[in-house]
TORPA-4810 file (N, C-alpha, C, O; in nm, 3 decimals):
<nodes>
NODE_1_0.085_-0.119_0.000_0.000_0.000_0.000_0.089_0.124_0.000_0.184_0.138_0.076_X
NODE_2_0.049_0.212_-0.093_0.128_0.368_-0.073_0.128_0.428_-0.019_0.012_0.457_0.007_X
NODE_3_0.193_0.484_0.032_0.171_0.559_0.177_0.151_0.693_0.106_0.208_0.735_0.005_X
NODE_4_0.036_0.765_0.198_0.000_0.947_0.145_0.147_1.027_0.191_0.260_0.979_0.196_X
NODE_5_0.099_1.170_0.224_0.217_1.179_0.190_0.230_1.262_0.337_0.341_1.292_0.380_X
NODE_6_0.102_1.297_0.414_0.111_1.284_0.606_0.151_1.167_0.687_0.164_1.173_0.810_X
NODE_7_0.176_1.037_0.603_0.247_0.932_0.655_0.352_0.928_0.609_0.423_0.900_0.705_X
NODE_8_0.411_0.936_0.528_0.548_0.980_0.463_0.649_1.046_0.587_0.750_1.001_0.640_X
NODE_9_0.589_1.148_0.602_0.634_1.287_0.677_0.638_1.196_0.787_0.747_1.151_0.823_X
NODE_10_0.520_1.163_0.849_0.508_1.098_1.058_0.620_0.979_1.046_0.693_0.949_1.141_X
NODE_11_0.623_0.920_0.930_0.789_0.811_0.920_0.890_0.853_0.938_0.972_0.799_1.013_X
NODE_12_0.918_1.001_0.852_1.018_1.010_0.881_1.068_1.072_0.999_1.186_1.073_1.034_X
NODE_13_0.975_1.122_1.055_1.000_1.197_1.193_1.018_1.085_1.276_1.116_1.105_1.348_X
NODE_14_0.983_1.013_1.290_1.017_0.923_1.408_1.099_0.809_1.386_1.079_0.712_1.458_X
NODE_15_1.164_0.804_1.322_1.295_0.717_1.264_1.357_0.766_1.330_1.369_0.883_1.364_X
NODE_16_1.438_0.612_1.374_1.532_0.588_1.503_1.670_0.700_1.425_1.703_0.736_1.311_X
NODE_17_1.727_0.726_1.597_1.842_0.839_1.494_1.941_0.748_1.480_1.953_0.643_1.544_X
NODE_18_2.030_0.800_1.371_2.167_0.700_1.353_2.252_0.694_1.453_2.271_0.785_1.533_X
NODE_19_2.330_0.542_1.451_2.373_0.505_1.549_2.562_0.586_1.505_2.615_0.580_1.394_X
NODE_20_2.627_0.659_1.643_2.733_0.712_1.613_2.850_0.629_1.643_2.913_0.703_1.719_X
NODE_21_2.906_0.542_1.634_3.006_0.492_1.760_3.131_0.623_1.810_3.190_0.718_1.759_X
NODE_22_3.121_0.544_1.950_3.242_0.651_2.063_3.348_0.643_1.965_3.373_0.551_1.888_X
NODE_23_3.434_0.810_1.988_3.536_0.780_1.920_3.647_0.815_2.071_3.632_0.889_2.168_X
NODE_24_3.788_0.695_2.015_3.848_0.726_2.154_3.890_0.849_2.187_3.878_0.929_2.095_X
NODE_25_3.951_0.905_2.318_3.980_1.014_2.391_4.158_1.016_2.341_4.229_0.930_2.289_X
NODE_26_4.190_1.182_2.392_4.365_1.168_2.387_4.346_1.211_2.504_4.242_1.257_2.551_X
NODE_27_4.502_1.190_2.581_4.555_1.275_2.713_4.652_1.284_2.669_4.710_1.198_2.602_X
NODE_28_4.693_1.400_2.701_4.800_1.461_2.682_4.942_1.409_2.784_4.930_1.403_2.906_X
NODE_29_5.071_1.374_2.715_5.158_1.328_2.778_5.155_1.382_2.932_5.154_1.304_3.028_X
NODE_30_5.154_1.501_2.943_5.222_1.556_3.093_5.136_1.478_3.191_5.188_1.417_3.284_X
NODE_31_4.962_1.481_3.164_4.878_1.378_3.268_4.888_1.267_3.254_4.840_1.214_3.355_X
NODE_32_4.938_1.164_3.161_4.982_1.044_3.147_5.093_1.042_3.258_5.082_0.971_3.358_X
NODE_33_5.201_1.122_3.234_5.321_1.047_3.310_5.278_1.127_3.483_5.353_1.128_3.579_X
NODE_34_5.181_1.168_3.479_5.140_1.235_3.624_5.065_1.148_3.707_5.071_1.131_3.829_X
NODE_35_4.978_1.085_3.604_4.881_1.000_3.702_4.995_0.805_3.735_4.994_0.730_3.832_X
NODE_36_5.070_0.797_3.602_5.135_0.686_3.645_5.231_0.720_3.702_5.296_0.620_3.735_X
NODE_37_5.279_0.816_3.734_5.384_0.812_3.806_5.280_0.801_3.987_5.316_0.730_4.081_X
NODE_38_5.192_0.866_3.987_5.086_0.865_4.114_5.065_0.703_4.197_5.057_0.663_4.313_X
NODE_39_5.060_0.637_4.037_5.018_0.486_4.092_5.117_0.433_4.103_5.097_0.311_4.103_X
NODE_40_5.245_0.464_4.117_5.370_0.368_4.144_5.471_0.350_4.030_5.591_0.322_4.038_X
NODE_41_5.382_0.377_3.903_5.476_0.298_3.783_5.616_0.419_3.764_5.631_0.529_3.817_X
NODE_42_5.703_0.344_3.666_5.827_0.455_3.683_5.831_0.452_3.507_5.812_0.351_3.439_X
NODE_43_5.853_0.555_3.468_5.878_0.559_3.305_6.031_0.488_3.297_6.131_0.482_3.367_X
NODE_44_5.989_0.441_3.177_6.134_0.347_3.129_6.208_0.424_3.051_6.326_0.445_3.079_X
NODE_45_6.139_0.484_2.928_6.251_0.567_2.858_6.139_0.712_2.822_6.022_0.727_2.784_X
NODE_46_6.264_0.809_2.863_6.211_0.932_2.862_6.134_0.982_2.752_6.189_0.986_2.642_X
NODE_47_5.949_1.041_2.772_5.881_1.074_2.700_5.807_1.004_2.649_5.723_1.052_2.573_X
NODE_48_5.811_0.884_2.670_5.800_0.719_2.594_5.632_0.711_2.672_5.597_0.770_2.774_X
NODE_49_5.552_0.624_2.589_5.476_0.534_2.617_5.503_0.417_2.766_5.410_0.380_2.838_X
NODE_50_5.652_0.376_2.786_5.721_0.277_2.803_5.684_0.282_2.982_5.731_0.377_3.044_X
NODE_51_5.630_0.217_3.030_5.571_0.197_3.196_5.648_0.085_3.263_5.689_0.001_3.183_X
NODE_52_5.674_0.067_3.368_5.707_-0.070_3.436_5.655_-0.021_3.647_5.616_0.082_3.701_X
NODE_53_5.682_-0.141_3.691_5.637_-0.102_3.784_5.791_-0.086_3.850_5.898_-0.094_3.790_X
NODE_54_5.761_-0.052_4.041_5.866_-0.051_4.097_5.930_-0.131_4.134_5.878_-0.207_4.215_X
NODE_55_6.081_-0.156_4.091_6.175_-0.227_4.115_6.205_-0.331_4.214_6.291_-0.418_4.201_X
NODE_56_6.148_-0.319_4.285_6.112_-0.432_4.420_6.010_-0.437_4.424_5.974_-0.474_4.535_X
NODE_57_5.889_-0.409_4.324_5.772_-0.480_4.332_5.778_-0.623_4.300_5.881_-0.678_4.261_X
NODE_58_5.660_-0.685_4.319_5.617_-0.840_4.347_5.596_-0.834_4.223_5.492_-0.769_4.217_X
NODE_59_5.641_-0.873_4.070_5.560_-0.812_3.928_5.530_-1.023_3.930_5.605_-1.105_3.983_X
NODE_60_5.419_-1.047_3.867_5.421_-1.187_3.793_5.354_-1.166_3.629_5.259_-1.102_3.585_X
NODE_61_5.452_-1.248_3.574_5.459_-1.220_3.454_5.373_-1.321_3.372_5.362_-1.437_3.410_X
NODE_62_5.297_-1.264_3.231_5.246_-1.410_3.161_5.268_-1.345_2.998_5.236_-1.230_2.969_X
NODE_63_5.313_-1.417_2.924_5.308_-1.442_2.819_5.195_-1.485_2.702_5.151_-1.599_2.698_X
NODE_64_5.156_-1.388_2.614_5.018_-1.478_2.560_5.096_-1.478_2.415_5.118_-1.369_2.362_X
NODE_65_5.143_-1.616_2.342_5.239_-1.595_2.269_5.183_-1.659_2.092_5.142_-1.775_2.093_X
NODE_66_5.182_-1.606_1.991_5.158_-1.615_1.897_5.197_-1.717_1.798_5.156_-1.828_1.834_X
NODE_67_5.265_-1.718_1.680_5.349_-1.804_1.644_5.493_-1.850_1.731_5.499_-1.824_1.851_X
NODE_68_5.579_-1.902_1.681_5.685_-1.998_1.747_5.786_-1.883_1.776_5.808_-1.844_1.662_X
NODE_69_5.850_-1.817_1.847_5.946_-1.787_1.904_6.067_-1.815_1.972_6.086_-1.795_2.092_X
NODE_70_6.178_-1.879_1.858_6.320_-1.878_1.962_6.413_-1.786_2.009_6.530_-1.802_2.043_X
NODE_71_6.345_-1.691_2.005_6.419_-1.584_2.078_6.376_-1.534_2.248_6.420_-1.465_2.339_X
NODE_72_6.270_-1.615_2.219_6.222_-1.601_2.411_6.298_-1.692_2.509_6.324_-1.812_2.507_X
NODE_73_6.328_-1.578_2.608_6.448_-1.669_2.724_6.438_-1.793_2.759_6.328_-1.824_2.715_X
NODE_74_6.485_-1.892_2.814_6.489_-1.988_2.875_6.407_-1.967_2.971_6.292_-2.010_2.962_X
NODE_75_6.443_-1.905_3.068_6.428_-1.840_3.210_6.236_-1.788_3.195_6.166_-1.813_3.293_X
NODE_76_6.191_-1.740_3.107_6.086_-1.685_3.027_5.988_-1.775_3.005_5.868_-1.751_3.021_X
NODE_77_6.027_-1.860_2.975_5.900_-1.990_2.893_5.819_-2.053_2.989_5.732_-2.126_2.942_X
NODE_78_5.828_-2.040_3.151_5.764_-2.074_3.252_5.611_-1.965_3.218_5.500_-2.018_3.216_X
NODE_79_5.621_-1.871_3.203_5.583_-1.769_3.190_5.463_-1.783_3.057_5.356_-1.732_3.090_X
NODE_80_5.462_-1.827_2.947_5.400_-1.845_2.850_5.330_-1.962_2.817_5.349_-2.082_2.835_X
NODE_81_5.228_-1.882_2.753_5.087_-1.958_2.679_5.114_-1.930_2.505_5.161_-1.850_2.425_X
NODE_82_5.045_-2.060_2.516_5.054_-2.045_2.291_4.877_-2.005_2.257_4.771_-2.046_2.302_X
NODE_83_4.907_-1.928_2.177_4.732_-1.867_2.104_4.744_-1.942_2.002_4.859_-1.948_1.957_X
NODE_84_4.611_-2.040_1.917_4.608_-2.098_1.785_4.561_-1.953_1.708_4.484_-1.865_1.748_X
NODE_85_4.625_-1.963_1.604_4.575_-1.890_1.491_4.435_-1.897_1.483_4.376_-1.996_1.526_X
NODE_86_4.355_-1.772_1.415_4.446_-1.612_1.332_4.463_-1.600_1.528_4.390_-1.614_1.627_X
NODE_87_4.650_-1.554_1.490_4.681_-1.467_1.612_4.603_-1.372_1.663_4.527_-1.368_1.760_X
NODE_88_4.637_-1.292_1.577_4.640_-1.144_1.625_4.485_-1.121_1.673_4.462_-1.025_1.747_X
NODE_89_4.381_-1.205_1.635_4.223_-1.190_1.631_4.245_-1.214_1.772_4.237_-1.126_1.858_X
NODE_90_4.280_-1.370_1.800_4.206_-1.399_1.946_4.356_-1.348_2.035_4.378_-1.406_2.141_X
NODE_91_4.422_-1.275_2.002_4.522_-1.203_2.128_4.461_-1.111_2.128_4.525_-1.035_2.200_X
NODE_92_4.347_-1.045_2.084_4.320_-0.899_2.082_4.190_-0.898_2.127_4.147_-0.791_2.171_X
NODE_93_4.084_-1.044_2.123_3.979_-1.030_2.162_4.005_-1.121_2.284_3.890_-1.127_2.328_X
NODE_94_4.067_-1.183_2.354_4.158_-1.225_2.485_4.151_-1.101_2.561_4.077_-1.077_2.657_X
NODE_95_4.269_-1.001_2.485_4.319_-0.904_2.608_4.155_-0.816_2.629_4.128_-0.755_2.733_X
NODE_96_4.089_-0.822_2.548_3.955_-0.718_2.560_3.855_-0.792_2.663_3.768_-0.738_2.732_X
NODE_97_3.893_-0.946_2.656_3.834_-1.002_2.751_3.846_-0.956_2.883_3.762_-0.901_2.954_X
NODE_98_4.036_-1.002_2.923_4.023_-0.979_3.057_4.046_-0.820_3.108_4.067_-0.793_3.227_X
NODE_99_4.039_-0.708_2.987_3.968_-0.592_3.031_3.830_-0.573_3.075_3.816_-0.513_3.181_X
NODE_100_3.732_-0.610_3.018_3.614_-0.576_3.061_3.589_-0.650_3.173_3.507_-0.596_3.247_X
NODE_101_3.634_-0.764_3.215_3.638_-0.869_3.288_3.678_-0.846_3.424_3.624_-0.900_3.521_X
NODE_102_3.792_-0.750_3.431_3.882_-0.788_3.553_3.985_-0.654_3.563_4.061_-0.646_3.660_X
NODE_103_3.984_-0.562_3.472_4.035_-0.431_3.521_3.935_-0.347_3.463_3.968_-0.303_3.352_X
NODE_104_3.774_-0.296_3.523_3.755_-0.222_3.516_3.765_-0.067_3.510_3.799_-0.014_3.616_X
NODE_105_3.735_0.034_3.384_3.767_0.164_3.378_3.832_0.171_3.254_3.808_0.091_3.163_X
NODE_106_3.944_0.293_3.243_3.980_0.296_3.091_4.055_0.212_3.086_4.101_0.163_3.189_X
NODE_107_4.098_0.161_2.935_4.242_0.118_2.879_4.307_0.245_2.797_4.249_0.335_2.736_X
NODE_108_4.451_0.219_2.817_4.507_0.370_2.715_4.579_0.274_2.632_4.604_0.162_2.677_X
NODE_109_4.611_0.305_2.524_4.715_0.269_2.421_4.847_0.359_2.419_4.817_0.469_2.465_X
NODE_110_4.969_0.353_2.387_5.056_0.434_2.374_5.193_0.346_2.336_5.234_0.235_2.370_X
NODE_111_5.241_0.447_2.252_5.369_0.377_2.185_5.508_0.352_2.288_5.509_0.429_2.384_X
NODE_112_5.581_0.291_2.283_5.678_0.284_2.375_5.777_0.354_2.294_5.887_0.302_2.315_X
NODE_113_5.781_0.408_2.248_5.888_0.509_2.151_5.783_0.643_2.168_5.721_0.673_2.270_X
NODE_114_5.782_0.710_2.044_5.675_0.816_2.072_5.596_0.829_1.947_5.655_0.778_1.852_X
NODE_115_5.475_0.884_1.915_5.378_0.919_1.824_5.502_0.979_1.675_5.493_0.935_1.560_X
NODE_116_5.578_1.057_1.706_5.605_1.084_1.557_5.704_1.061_1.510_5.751_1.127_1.418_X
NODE_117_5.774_0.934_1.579_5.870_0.815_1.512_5.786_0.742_1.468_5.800_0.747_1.346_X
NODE_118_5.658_0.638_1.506_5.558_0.569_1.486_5.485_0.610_1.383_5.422_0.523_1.323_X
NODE_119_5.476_0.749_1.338_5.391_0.795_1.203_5.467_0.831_1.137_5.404_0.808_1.034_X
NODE_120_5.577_0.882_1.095_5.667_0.923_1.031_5.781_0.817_0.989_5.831_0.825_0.876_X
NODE_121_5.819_0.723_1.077_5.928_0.605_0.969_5.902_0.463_1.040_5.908_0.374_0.955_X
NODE_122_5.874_0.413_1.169_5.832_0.338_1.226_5.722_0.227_1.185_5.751_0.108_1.174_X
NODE_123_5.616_0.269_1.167_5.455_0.226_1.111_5.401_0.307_1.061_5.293_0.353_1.099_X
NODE_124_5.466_0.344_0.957_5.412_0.499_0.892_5.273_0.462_0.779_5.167_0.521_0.754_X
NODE_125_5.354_0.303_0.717_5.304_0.238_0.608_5.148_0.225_0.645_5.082_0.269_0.551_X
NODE_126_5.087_0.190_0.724_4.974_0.125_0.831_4.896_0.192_0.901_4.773_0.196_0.899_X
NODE_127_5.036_0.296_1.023_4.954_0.287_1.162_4.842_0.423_1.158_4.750_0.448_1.235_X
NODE_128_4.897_0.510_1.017_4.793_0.628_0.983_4.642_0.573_0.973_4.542_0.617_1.030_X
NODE_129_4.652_0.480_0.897_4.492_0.412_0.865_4.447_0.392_0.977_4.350_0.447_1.028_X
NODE_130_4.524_0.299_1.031_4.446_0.199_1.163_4.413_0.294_1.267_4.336_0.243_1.349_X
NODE_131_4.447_0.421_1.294_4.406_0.504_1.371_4.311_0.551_1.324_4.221_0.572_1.406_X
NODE_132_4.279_0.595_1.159_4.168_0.641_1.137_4.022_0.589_1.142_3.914_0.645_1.160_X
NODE_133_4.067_0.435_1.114_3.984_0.340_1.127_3.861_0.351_1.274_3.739_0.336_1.266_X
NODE_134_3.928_0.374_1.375_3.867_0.395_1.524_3.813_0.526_1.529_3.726_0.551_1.613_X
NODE_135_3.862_0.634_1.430_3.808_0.776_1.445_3.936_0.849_1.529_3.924_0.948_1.601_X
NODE_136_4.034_0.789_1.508_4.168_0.898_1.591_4.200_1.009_1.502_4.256_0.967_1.400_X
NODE_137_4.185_1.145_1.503_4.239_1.238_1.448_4.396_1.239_1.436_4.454_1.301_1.526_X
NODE_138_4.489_1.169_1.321_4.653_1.144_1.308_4.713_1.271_1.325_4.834_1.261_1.343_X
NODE_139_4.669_1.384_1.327_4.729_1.521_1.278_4.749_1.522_1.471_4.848_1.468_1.520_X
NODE_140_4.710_1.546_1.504_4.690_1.531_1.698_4.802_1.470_1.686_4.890_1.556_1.691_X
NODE_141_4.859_1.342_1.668_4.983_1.268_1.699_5.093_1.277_1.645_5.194_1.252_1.711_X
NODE_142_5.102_1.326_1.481_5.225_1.339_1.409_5.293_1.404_1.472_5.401_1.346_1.485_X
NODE_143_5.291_1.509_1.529_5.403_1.558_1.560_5.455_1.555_1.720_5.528_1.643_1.767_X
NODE_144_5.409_1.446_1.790_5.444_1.454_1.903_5.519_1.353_1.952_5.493_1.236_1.975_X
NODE_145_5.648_1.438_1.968_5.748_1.380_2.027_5.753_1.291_2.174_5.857_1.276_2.238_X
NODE_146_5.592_1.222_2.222_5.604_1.170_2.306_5.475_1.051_2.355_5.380_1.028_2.280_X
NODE_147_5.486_1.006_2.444_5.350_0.855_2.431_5.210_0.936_2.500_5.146_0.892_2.596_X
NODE_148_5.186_1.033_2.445_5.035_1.071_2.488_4.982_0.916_2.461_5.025_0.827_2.387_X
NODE_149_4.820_0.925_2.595_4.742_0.805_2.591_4.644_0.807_2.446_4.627_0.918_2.397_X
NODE_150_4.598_0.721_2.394_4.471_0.720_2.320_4.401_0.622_2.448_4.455_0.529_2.508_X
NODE_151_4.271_0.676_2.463_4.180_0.619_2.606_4.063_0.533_2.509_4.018_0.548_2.396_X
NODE_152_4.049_0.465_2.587_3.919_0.383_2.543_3.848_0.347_2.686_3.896_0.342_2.799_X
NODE_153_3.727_0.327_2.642_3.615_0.339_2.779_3.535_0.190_2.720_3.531_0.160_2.601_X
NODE_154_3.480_0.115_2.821_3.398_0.016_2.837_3.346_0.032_2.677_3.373_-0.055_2.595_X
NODE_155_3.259_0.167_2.638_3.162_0.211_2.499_3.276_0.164_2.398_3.233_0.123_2.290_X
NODE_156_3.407_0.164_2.412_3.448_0.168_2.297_3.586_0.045_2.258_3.690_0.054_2.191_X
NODE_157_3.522_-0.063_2.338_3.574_-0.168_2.298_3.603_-0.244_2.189_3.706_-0.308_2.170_X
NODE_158_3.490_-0.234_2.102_3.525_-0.269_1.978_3.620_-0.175_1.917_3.642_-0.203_1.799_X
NODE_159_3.663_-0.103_1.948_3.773_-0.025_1.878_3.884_-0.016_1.949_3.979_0.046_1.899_X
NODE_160_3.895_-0.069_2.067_4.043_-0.153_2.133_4.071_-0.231_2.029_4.150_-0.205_1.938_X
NODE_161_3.978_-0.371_2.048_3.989_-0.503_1.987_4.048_-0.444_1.808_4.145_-0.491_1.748_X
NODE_162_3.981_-0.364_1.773_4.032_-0.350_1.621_4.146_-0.282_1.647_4.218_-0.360_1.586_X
NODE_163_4.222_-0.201_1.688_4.353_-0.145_1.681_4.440_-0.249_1.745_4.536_-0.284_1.676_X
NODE_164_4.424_-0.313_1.880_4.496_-0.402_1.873_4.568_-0.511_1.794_4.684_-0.553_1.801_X
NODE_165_4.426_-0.559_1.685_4.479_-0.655_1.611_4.574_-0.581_1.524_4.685_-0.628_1.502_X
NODE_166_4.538_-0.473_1.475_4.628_-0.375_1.362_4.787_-0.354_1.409_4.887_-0.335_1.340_X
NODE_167_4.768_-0.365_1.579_4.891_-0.329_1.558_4.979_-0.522_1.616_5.100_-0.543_1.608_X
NODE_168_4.938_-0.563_1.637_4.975_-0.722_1.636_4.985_-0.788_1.483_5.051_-0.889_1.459_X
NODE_169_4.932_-0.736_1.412_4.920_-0.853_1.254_5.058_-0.724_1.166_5.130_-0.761_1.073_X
NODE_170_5.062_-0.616_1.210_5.174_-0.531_1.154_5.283_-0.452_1.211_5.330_-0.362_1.141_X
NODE_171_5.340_-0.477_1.351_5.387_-0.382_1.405_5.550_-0.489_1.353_5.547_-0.608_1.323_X
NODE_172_5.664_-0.406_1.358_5.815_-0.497_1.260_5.913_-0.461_1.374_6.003_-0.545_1.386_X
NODE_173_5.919_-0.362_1.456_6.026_-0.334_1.534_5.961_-0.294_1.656_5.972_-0.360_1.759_X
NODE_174_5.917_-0.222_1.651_5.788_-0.128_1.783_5.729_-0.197_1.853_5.686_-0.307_1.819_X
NODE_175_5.718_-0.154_1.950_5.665_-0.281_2.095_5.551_-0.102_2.114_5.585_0.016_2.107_X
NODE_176_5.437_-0.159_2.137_5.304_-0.065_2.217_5.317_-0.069_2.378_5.406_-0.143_2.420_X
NODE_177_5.227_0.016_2.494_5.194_-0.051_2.601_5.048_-0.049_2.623_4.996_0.055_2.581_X
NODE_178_4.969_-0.130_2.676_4.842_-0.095_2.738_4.863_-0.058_2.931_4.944_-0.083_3.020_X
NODE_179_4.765_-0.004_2.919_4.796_0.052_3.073_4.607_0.059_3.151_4.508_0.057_3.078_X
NODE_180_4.603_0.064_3.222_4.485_0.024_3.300_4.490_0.114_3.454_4.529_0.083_3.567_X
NODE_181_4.414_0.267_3.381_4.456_0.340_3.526_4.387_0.286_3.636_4.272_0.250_3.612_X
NODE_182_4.439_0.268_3.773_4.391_0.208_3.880_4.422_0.095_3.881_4.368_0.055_3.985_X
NODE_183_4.454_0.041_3.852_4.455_-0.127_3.806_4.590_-0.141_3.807_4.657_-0.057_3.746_X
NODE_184_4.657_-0.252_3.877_4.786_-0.284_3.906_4.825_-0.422_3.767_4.854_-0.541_3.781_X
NODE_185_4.812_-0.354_3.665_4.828_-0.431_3.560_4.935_-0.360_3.454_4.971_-0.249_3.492_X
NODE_186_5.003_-0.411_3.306_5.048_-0.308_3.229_5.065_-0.465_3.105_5.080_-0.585_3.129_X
NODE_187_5.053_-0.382_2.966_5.054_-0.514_2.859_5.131_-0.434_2.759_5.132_-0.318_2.718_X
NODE_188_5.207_-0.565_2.734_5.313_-0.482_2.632_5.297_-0.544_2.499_5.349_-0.652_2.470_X
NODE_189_5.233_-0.481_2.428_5.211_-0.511_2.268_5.287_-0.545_2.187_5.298_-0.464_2.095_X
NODE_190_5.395_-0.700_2.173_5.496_-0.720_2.139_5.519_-0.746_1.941_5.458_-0.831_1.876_X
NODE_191_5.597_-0.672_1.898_5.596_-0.668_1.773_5.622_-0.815_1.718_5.599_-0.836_1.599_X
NODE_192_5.664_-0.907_1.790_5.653_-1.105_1.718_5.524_-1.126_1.749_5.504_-1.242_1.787_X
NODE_193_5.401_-1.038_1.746_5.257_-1.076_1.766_5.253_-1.167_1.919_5.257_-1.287_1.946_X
NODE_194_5.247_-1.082_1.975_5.244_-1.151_2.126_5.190_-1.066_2.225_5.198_-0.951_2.183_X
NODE_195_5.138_-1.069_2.342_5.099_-0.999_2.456_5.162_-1.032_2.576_5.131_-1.137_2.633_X
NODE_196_5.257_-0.949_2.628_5.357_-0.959_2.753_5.279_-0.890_2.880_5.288_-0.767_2.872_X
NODE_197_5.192_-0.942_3.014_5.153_-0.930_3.097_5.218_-0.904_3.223_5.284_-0.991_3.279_X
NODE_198_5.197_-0.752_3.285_5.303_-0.762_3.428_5.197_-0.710_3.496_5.127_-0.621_3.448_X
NODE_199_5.164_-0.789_3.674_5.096_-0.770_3.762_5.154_-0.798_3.908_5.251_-0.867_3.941_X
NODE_200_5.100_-0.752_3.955_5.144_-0.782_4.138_5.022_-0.852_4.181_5.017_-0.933_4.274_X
NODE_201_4.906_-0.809_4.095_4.746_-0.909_4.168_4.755_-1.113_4.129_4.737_-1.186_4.031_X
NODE_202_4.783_-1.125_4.237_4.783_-1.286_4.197_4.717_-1.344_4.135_4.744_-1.424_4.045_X
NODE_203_4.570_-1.294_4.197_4.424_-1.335_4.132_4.421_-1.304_3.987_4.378_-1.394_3.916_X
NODE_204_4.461_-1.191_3.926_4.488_-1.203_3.771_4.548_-1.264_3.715_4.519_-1.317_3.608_X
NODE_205_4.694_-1.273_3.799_4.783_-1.327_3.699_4.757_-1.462_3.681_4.819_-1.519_3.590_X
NODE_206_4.676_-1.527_3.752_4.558_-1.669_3.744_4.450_-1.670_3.689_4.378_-1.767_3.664_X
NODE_207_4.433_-1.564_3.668_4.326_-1.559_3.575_4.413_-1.595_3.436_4.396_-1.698_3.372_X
NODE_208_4.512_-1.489_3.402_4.603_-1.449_3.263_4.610_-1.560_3.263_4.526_-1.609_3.188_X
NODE_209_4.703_-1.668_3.338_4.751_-1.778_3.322_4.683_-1.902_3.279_4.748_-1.982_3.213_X
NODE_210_4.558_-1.927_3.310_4.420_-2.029_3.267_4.305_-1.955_3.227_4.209_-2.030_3.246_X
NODE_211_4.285_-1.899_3.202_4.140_-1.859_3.130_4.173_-1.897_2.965_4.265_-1.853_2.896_X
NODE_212_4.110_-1.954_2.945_4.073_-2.023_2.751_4.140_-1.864_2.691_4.115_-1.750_2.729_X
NODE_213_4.217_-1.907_2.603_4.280_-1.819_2.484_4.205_-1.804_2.324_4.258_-1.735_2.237_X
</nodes>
């Protein structure tokens, strides 16, 4: 049946509005290294993305490890789990797991080098897209000489999970970190497609250690 053209009109008025997805947040380096330096962590290399905790902390470590690696320590392999292929999918929908799961609040992303080595000769080939992909404005990062956060919130998980894999299925030299403010956790986005886990919470690192991959 044809619709007149006062039903036409009352359709279109009440059509659902389009759906937007969250796009992630920046912080600016200086509150990055303010609030982790607050929670204990100590920067590794100056300006850097690069987090660790304190030196006589209790850290336990887990490995979530991709294809075959002989370059991982001896000393190390206590430490690691194997992911079946596609890697980079279920290391990226893993780590999104035991985010929503078990460190509630944001996740940040950040380079362990800085934003405009990473866009400029680093992952220049790639990492422009894959940011645009999530809705990251690149012009914000080119030129900054340091690991400002990109934030993601509970809303915007699916766009963890997709940059993660982007930067696991392409990263050649560059190691990322994830960071989890409040949360006594830190994940290091390893360029052999891997996820390197450091915690002091036991209960996670038992979780990291047996929960299905």
């Amino acid at each position: 049946m044809e619709l007149g053209g006062a039903q036409r009109r009352r359709r279109r008025q009440f059509s659902p509005p389009r759906y937007h997805p969250a796009v992630p947040a920046i912080i600016d380096y200086e509150l990055v290294l303010q609030r982790m330096s607050a929670e204990g962590f100590r920067s590794v290399y100056h300006n850097s993305g690069a987090f660790g905790f304190p030196r006589d902390a209790d850290v336990r470590y887990a490995g979530w490890i991709g294809p075959p690696d002989a370059s991982i320590r001896l000393e190390a392999q206590q430490h690691v789990r194997h992911v079946a292929p596609p890697y980079e999918v279920n290391l990226a929908r893993a780590a999104v797991r035991v985010w929503r799961g078990h460190l509630p609040g944001a996740a940040w992303v950040m380079p362990m080098s800085h934003w405009s080595y990473e866009l400029d000769f680093g992952s220049k080939e790639w990492l422009p897209a894959a940011l645009g992909k999530i809705g990251v404005d690149v012009s914000r990062l080119a030129k900054r000489v340091d690991g400002l956060a990109i934030v993601f919130e509970l809303a915007e998980a699916d766009a963890l999970e997709t940059i993660l894999e982007s930067l696991l299925a392409n990263l050649k030299a560059s190691d990322f970190m994830l960071a989890f403010p409040g949360r006594p956790a830190l994940c290091t986005v390893h360029h052999h497609r891997q996820l390197w886990w450091q915690t002091t919470d036991s209960e996670l690192h038992g979780t990291l250690m047996c929960m299905p991959l």
